[in-house]
N, C-alpha and C positions, 0 to 999 in steps of 0.2 A: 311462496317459499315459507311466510312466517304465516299463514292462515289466517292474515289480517281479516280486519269487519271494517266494513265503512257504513258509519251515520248516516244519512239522508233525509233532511228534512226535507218538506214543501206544503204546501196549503191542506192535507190530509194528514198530515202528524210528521212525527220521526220513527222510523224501521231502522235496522241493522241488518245488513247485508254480507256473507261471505264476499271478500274480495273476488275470488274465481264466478262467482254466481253474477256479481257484479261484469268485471272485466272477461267478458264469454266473448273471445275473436271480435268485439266491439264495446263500447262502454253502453250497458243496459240501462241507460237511464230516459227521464222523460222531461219533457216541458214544464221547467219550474222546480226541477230536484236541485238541491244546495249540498254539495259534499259538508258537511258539518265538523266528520271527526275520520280520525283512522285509527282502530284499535288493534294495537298488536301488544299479545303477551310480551311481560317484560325478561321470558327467557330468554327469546330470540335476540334480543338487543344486547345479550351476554355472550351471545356463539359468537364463536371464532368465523370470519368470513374472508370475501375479497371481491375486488371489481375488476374489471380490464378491461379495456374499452381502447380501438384503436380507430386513427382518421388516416385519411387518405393522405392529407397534406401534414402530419404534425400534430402539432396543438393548436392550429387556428381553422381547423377545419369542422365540422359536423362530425360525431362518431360515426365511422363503417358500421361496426358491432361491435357492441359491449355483453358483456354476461357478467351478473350478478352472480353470487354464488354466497352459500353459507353452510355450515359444517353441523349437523345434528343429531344427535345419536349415534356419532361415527360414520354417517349420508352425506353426501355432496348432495345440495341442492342449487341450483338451476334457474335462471331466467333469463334469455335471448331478446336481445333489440338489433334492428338495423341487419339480423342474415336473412329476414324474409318482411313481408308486407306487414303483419303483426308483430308486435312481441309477443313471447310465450314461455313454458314452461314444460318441459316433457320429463314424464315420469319413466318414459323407456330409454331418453338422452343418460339419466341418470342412473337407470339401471346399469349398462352398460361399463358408463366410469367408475358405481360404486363396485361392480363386480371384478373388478380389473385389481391386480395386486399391486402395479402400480401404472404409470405413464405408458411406459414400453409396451405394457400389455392388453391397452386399450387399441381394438377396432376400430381407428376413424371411419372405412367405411361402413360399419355398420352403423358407427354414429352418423354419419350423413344418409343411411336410409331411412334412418326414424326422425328425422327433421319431416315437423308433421305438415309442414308449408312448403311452397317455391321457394327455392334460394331465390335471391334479387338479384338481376343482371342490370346494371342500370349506369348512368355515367358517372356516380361513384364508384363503382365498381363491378368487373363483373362477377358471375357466380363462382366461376373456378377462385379467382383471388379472395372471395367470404369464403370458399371452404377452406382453403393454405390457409388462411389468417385465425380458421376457428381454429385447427389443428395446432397450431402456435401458440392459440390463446389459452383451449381445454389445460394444455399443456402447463401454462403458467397457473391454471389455477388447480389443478393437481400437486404441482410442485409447491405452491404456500398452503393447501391445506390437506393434503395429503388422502389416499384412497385406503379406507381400511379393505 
């Protein structure tokens, strides 16, 4: 969301890595890599954002799904933990809510057809209760930071 770099030292020098190039559906690294640094412009650290993140049991449980989010140029951006095997990032999730004039008028199901993974059915929870929970959640973070 903020177009971080990560450092990477190990016995052939130090590179800078795009975090996406970095974190592709796995973390791309090898035998002997040292995460060093993370560089993220100091704009992003000025946008307006919000977290949500909910558990099954309260607050002593493991998060279901959280989504990060942050506000940029007038865009919701976007990042999912805990609704599929990865976390990620989807540029059509966000199409979707930034095209939306506001809450009411967003497509969850279209937003649940461009969830680029499996929803997780598992004994945290099943897939039906991550999609009601995303719905609830988008929701919250529409309403603190609003869909131009």
């Amino acid at each position: 969301m903020s177009n971080a770099v990560i450092v990477i030292g190990n016995v052939d020098g130090i590179k800078q890595i795009p975090f996406n190039k970095y974190w592709n559906k796995k973390v791309e690294d090898k035998e002997g890599d040292l995460i060093i640094q993370l560089i993220i412009k100091t704009k992003y650290l000025d946008l307006p954002y919000a977290h949500v993140k909910r558990t099954k049991n309260e607050k002593i449980d493991y998060p279901l799904i959280s989504i990060a989010a942050l506000k940029d140029r007038g865009k919701i951006k976007m990042g999912f933990s805990g609704l599929c095997d990865i976390p990620f990032r989807s540029y059509e999730i966000e199409e979707v809510v930034n095209n939306s004039f506001n809450f009411k008028d967003i497509d969850i199901s279209t937003v649940l057809d461009r969830i680029p993974y499996e929803i997780l059915d598992d004994n945290n929870g099943s897939s039906e209760y991550r999609k009601f929970m995303l719905e609830k959640m988008l929701e919250e973070i529409v309403g603190k930071l609003g869909s131009d």
